[in-house]
C-alpha positions in Angstrom: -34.1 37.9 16.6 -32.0 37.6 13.6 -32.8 41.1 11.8 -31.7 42.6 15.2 -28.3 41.3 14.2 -28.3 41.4 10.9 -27.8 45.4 10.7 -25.2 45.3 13.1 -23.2 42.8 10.7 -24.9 44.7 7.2 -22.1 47.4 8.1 -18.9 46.0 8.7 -16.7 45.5 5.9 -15.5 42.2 4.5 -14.7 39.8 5.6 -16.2 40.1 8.8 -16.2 38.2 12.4 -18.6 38.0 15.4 -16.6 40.0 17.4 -16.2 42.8 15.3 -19.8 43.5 16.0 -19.3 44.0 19.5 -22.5 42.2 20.9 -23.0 43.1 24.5 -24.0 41.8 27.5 -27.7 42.7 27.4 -27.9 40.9 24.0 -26.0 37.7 24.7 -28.0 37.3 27.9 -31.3 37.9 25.8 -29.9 35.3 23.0 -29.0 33.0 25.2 -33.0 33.1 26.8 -34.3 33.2 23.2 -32.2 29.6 22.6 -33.2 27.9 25.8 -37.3 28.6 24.3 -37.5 27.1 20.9 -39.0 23.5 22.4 -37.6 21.4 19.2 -38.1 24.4 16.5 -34.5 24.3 15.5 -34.2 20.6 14.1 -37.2 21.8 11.6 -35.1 25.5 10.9 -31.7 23.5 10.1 -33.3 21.9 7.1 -35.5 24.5 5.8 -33.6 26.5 2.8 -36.9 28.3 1.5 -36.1 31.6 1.1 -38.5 34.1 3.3 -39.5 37.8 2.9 -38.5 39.5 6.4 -38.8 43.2 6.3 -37.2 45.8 4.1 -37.1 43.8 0.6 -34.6 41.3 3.2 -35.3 37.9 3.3 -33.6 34.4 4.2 -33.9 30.9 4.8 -35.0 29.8 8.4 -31.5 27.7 8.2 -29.6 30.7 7.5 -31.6 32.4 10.4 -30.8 29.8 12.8 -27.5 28.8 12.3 -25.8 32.8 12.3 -27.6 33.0 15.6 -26.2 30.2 16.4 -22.5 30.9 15.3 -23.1 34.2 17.1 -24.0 32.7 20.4 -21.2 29.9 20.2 -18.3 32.7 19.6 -19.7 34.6 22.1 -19.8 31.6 24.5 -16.2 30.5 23.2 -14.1 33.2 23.5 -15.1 33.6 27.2 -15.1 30.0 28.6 -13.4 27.6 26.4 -9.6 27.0 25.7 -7.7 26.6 22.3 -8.1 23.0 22.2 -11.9 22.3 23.1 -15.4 24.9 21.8 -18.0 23.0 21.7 -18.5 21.6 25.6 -19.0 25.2 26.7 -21.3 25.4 23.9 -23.5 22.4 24.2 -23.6 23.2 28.4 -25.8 26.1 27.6 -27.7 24.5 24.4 -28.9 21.7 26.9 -31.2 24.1 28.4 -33.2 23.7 25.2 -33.9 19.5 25.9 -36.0 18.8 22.8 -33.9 20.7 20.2 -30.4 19.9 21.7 -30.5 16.0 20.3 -30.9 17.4 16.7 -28.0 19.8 16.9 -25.3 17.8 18.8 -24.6 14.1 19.2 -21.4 12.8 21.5 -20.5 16.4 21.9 -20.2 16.9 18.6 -22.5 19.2 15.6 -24.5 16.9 13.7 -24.6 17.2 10.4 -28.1 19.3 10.0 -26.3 21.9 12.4 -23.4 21.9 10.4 -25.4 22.9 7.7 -27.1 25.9 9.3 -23.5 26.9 10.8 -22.3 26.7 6.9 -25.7 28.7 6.0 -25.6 31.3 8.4 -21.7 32.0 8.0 -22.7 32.6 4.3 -25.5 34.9 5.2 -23.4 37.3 7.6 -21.0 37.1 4.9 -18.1 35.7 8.0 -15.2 34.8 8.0 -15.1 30.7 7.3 -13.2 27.8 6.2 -16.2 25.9 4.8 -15.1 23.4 2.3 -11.5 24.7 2.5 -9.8 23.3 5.3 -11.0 19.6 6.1 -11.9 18.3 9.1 -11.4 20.7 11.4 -13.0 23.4 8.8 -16.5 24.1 11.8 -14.0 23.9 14.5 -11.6 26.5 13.5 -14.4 28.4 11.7 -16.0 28.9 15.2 -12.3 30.4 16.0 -11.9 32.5 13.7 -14.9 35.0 15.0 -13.0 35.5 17.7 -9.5 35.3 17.2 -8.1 33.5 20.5 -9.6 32.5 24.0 -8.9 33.9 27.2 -8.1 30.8 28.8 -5.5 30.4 26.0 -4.3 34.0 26.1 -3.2 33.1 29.8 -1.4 30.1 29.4 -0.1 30.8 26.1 0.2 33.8 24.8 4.4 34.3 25.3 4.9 31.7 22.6 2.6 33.0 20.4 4.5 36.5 20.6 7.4 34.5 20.3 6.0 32.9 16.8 5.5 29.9 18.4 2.3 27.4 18.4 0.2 29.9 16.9 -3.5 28.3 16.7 -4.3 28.3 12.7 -7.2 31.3 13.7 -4.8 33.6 14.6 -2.0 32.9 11.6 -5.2 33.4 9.4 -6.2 36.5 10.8 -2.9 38.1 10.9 -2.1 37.2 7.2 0.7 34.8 7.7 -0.9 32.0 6.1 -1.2 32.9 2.2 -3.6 30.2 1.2 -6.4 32.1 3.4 -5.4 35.4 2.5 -8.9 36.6 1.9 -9.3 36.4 5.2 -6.9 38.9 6.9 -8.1 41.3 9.3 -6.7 44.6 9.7 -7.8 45.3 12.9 -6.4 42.2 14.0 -3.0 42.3 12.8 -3.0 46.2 14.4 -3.8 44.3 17.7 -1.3 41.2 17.2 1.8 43.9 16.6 0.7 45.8 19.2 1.1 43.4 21.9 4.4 41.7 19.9 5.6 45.4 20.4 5.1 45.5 23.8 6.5 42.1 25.1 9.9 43.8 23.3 9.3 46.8 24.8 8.5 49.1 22.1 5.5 50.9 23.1 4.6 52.0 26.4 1.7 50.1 28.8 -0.8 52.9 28.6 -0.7 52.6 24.5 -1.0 49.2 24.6 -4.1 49.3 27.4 -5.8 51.4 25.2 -5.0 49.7 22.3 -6.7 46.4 24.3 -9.1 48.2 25.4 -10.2 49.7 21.8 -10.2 46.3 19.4 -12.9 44.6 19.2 -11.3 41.4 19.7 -10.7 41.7 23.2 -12.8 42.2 26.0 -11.8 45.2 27.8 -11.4 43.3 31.3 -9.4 41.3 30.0 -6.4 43.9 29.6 -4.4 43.2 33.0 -4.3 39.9 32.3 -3.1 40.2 28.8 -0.5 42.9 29.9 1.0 40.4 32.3 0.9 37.6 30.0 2.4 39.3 26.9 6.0 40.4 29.2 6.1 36.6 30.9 8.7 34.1 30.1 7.4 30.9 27.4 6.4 28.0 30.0 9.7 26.1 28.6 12.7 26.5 26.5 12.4 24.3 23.1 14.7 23.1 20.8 14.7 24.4 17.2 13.5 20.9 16.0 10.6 21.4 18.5 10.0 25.2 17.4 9.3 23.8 14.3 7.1 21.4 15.0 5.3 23.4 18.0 4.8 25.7 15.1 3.6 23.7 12.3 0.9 22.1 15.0 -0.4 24.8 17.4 -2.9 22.9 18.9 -1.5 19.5 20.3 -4.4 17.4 19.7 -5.1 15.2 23.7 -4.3 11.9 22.2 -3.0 10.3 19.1 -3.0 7.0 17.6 -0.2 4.1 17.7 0.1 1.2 16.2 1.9 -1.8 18.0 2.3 -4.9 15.6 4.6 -7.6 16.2 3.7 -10.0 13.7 2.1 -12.6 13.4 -0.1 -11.6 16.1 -2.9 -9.2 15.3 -2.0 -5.3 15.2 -3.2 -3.6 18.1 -4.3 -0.1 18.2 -3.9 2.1 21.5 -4.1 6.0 21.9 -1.2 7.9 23.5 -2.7 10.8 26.2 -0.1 13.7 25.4 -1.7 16.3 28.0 -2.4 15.1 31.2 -2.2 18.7 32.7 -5.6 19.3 30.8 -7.0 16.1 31.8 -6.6 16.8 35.5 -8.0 20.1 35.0 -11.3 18.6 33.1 -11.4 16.0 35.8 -11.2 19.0 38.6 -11.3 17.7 42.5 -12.6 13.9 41.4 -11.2 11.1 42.7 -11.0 8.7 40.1 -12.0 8.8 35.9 -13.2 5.9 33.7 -11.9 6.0 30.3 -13.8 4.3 27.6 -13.9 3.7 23.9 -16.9 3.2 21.7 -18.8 2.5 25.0 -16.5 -0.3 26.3 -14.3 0.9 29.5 -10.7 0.3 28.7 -8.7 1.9 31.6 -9.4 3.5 35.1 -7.7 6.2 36.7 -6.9 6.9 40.1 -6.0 10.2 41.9 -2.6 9.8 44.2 -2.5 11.2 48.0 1.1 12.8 46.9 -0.7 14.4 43.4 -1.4 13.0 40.1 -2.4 9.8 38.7 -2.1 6.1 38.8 -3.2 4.8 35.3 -2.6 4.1 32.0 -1.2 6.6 29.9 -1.5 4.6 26.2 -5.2 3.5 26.5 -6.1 0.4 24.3 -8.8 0.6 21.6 -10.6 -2.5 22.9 -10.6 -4.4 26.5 -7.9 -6.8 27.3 -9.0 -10.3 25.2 -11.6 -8.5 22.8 -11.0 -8.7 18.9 -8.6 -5.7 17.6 -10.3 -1.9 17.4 -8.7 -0.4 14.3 -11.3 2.0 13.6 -11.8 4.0 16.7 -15.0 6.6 17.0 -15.2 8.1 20.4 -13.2 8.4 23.6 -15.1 9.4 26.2 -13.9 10.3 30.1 -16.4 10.0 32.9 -15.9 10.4 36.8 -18.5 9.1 39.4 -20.7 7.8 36.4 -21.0 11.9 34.8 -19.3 12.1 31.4 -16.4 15.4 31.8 -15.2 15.1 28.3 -16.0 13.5 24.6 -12.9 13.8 22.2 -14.7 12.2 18.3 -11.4 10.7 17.0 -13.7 10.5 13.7 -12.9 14.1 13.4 -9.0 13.6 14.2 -8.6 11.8 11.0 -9.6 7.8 12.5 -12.6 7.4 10.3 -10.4 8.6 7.0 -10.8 5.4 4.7 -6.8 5.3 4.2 -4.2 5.2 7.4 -0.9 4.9 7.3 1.6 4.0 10.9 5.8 4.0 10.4 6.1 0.2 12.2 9.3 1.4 14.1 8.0 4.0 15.5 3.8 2.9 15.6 2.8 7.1 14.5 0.7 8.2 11.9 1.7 9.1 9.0 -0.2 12.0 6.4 -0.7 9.7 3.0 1.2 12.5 1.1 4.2 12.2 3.1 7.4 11.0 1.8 7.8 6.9 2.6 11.6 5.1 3.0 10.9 2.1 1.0 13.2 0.1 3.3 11.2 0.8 6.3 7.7 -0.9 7.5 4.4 0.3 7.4 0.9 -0.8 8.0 -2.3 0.6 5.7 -5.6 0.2 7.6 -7.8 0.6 4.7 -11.6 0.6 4.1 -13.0 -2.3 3.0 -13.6 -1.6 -0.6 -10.0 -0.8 -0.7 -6.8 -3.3 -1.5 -3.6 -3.9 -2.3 -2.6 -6.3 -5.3 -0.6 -8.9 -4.6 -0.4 -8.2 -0.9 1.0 -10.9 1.0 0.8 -9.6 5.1 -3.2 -9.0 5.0 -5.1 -9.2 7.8 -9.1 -8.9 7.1 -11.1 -7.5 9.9 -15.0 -6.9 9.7 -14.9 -2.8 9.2 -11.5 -2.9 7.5 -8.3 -4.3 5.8 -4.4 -4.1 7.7 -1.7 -4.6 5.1 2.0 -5.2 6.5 4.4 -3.5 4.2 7.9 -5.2 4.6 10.9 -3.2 2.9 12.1 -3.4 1.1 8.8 -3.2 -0.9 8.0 -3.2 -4.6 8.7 0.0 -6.6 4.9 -0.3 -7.9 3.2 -0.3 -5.1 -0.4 1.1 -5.4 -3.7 1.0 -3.2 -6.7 0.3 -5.5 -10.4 0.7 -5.1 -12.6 -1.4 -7.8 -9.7 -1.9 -9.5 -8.7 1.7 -10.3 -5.8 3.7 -8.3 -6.5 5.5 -5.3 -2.8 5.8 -3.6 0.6 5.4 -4.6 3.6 5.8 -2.0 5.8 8.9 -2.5 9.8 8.0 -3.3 11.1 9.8 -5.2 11.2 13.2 -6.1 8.3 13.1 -8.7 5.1 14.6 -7.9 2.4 12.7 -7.1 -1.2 12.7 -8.1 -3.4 15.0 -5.6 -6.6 13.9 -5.4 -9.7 16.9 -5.5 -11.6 17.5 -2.9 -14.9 16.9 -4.1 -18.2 17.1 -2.0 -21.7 15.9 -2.7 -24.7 18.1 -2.5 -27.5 18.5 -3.0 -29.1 20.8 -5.7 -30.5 24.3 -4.2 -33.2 24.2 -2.2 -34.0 20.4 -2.2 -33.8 18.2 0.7 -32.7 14.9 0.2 -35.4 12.2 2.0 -33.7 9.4 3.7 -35.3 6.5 2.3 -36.3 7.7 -1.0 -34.2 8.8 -4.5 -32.9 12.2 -4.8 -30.6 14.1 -7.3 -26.8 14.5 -6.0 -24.3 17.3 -7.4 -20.6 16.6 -7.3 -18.6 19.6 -6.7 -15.2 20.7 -6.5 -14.0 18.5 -10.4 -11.1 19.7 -11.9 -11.7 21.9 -14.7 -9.8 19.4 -16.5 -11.0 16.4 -15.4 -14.6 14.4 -15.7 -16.2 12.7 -13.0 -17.9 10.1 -15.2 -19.4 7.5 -12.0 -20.4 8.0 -8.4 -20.4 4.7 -6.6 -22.4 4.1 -3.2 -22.2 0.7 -1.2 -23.1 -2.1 -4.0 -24.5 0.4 -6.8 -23.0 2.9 -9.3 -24.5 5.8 -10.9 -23.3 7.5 -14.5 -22.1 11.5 -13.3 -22.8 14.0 -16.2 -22.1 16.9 -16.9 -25.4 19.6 -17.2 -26.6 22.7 -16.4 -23.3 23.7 -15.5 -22.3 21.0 -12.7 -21.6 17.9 -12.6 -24.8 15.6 -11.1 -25.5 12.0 -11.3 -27.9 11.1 -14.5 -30.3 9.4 -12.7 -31.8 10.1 -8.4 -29.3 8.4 -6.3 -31.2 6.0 -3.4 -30.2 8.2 -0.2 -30.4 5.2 2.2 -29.7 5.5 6.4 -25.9 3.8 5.5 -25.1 7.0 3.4 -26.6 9.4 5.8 -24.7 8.0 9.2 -21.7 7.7 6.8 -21.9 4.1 7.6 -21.7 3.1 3.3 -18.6 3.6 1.4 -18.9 6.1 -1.3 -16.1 7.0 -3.8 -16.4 9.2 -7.3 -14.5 8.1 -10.2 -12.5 11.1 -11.5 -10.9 10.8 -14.8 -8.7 13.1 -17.1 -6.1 12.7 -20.0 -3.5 11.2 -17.7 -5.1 9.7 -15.0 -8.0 8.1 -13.5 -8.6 7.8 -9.6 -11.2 7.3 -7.5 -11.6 9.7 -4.6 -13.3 10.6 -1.3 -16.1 12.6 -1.3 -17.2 15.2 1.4 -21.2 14.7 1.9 -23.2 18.1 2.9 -26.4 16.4 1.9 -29.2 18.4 2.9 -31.0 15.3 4.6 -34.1 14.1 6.6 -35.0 11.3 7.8 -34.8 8.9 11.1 -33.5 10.0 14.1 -31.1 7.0 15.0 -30.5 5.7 18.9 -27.3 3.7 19.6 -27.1 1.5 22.9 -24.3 0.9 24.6 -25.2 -3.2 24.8 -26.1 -5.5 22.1 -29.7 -5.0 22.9 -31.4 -4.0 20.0 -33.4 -1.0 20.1 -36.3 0.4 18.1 -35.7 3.9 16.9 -37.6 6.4 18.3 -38.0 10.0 18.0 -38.5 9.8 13.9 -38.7 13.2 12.1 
């Protein structure tokens, strides 16, 4: 299956996107079949890296294999049937088919970190377009995207503001060039597509140039061209403000919900997340009645449908139920109707889980850590647990994190440390302020890390001024040298089931001639191990399904 697609992509020039190679109905149809047939093959292909002779003096890795056949079949999937704002449901609604392999590849709607890895490797392979290890945490998300440009579901609701400049999703500002830090990934064809349509809306070029413009990229589907015709000459849904032009621009993708924090000290913060479209929720929750909103398994609201239209129901949903102890570290929200889940948003991937938060107290938003801070306003840090404040007197210790209450005006020195070394100052003035690297732990080529047992870890990503002379994981440190031309940890590192769920803090000392930090490491382990089952009650469970 994979060598029938890999000559298609062997002649496109790069970089290079799924839907330059024009798969067609025939061959989705049959990829689709071939995927609903493995029977639990694919959890054994996303960790195999040994490279195989196929035919031709080619050869590959079974991940690589799998996970382009996978990215092919998902952009496929996704530029049909998903909106801007959601891939993977469409995705996993057709990978279901396959019951044995599906738990291996997703978990709460979301890639697990084996699939991950064969969506990295199989990127790599075709040689596509990708923001692996370049754009955080949306870096599979938007990588998916940018195979296929834009949806059609988006197209129709949106596509007058993105002519317009406005809320364009990061895939498109990639592909048409307008976003220098990606310019290796341009696309010509693209951009001769993107002006086309701008031209039209203003009435430069005629309908019949721009149909057959439609009709000729292969970006776009050739039945979709009414419907982009009509879209690209209607009025933007509303007008906006320039403030809001700049921010609708700066965020094309308004996430479904973001986080507040309400504290009115001295009683305990309280966490609750704001629903900012409830257009899209009525549409995932289609003719049902009523939708149960919970949180980490525990139901926190209910909704209601009105005779006259819309909904009766919380639109600021609490982390926890009403009396339980404070949720600061939120991980899933899930929405269910009739007792069948409709929709899974991981608020681990919308920055929860990040081991340093920061909320503006007057207003309860979140706040990026490199953002400039008033020092005679108040703020709350939510901090991992390994991470402090000196001298901090508003502390409130929770059992999977630490809330500090910062009361301006604060002190001038202010600094977040981990083991006693800095790992955030506030920005004040107009000095820069350390960056931190993005650094990600690997594994070396070809090995697979055993959960369970010792394994060597590489440290990528350190300056090439700066040393990263200790990795540290839960209670134990390990001396990082420099050898062979990257930096590794001296001795096997003990890969337990804490590192692998990302359940055990681990931070790598970076150090340099004027400054030393500890920093936040990406994992892209290449692991196996136990499959791990979570209840939604306190039962305890023995795990099953080991591998």
């Amino acid at each position: 299956m994979f060598l029938c697609f890999l000559e298609r992509f062997a002649v496109l020039p790069r970089p290079k996107s799924v839907a330059e190679a024009r798969i067609t109905a025939n061959e989705f149809q049959a990829l689709t079949l071939w995927f609903s047939e493995r029977r639990g093959f694919p959890r054994i292909w996303c960790e195999s890296t040994w490279q195989a002779d196929l035919a031709n003096g080619v050869s590959a890795s079974q991940q690589e294999m799998f996970g382009a056949l996978l990215l092919i079949l998902a952009s496929e999937i996704c530029r049909d049937k998903s909106n801007e704002d959601a891939v993977w449901p469409e995705v996993t609604a057709v990978l279901k088919a396959d019951k044995v392999s599906f738990p291996a590849l997703f978990v709460g709607g979301q890639p697990t970190t084996a699939c991950k890895s064969a969506v990295a490797a199989g990127a790599r392979r075709l040689n596509l377009r990708n923001l692996i290890d370049r754009y955080g945490t949306q870096e599979y998300f938007d990588t998916l995207k940018l195979q296929f440009g834009f949806t059609l579901r988006g197209a129709v609701r949106r596509l007058p503001e993105w002519l317009d400049g406005l809320g364009l999703p990061i895939a498109v500002k990639i592909l048409v060039g307008v976003e220098p830090e990606y310019g290796d990934l341009k696309s010509s064809s693209f951009t001769e597509l993107w002006k086309t349509l701008q031209d039209f809306r203003r009435s430069r070029v005629s309908e019949e140039h721009t149909s057959a413009m439609l009709q000729a990229s292969p970006w776009i589907r050739p039945q979709w061209t009414p419907e982009l015709l009509r879209a690209a000459k209607l009025r933007p849904n509303r007008t906006l403000s320039a403030s809001t032009i700049t921010e609708t621009f700066d965020h094309p993708s308004e996430p479904m919900c973001e986080s507040i924090l309400e504290w009115e000290y001295p009683s305990k913060p309280r966490l609750v997340l704001r629903l900012n479209d409830e257009e899209k929720i009525s549409q995932i929750l289609g003719e049902s009645d009523s939708a149960t909103f919970a949180i980490d398994g525990r139901i926190v609201d209910r909704w209601v449908a009105q005779e006259e239209g819309g909904w009766r129901g919380k639109r600021e949903l609490p982390c926890q139920p009403e009396g339980a102890k404070p949720n600061l570290r939120p991980k899933l929200l899930s929405i269910s109707s009739a007792g069948n889940p409709v929709e899974e948003i991981d608020l681990v991937e919308m920055g929860m889980g990040d081991p340093l938060l920061i909320f503006d107290l007057k207003s309860g938003t979140s706040l990026d850590p490199a953002s400039r801070l008033d020092q005679n306003r108040d703020y709350a840090l939510i901090c991992d647990t390994d991470l402090s404040i000196p001298d901090a007197t508003q502390t409130l210790k929770l059992k999977d994190c630490s809330v500090y209450r910062l009361v301006g005006p604060w002190r001038l020195d202010l600094r977040v440390v981990c083991a006693g070394i800095p790992y955030w100052q506030p920005k004040i003035d107009e000095r820069e302020q350390f960056q931190p690297p993005r650094l990600t732990l690997e594994s070396p080529p070809g090995e697979v890390a055993e959960i369970g047992l010792t394994s060597p870890v590489h440290v990528m990503g350190v300056p090439g001024e700066a040393t990263a002379d200790l990795l540290i994981a839960g209670n134990s440190s390990h001396p990082v040298i420099y050898r062979g031309g990257v930096w590794q940890t001296e001795q096997p590192v003990q890969i337990t089931l804490g590192i692998a769920l990302g359940e055990e803090r681990v931070r790598v000392r970076v150090t340099s001639r004027n400054y030393s930090r500890m920093v936040v490491p990406k994992l892209s382990l290449n692991l196996r191990g136990i499959a791990c089952v979570e209840a939604d009650s306190k039962i305890d469970l023995d795990p099953s399904g080991s591998y």
